[in-house]
C-alpha positions in Angstrom: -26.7 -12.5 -11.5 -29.7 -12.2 -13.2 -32.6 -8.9 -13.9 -34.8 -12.2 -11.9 -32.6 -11.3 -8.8 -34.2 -7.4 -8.5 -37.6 -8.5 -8.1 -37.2 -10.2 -4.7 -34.0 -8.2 -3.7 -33.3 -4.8 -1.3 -32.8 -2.5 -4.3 -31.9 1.1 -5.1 -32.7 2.2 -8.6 -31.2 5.7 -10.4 -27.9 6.6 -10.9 -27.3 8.8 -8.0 -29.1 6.5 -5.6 -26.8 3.5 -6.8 -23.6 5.7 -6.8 -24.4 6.5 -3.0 -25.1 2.7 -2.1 -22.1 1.7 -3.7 -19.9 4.5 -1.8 -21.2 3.3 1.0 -20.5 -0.1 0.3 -24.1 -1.3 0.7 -24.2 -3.0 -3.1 -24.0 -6.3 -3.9 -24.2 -6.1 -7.6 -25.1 -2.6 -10.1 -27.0 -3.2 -13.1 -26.5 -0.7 -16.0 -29.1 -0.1 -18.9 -27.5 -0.8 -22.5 -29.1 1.8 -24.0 -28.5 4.8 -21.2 -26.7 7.5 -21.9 -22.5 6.7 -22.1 -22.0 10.3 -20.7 -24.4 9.1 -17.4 -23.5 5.2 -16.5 -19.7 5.4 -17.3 -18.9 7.1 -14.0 -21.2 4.8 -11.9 -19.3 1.9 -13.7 -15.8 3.4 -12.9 -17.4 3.6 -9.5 -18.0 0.1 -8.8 -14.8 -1.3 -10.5 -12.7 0.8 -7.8 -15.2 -0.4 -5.2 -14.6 -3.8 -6.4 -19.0 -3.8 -7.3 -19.6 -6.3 -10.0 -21.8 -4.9 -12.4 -24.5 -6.6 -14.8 -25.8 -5.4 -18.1 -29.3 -5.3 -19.5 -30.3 -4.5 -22.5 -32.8 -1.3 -22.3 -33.7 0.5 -19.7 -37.0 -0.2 -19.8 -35.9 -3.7 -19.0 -34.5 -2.5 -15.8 -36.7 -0.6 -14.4 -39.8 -3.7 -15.2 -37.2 -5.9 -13.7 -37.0 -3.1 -10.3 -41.4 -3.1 -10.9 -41.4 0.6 -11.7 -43.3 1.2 -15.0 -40.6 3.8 -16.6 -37.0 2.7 -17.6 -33.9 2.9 -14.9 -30.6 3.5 -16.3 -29.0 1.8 -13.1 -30.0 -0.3 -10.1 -28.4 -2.2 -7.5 -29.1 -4.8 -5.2 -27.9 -4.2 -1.4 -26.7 -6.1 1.7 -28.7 -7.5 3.8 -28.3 -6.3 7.2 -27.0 -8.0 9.9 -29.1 -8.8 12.9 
């Protein structure tokens, strides 16, 4: 999946927002920022490989968060279900 994807998508954005979507099992795919912080993303990507979450990479976090149309940088984001009707 592609940044392309977040623009049209349901998304969260933030670390703790995209940890609670993904224990809730409401992500589709997580995107982590490169250049975040090791110390912040690496428990939201242990996260999602026990939740089974795939998880995409870009390269800056300001990358991510033009990608989510916010103008500051995002260290994570995820794209969720779409609910059922």
């Amino acid at each position: 999946m592609t940044l392309d994807a977040l623009k049209s998508a349901s998304r969260v954005m933030g670390i703790k927002q995209v940890s609670k979507a993904v224990k809730r099992g409401d992500a589709t795919c997580v995107f982590l920022a490169d250049d975040a912080d090791a110390r912040v993303i690496e428990p939201l990507a242990v996260l999602c490989q026990g939740q089974g979450v795939p998880v995409e990479h870009a390269a800056t976090m300001a990358d991510l968060g033009n990608a989510c149309g916010i103008e500051v940088g995002a260290a994570a984001a995820a794209i969720l279900r779409q609910p059922i009707c």
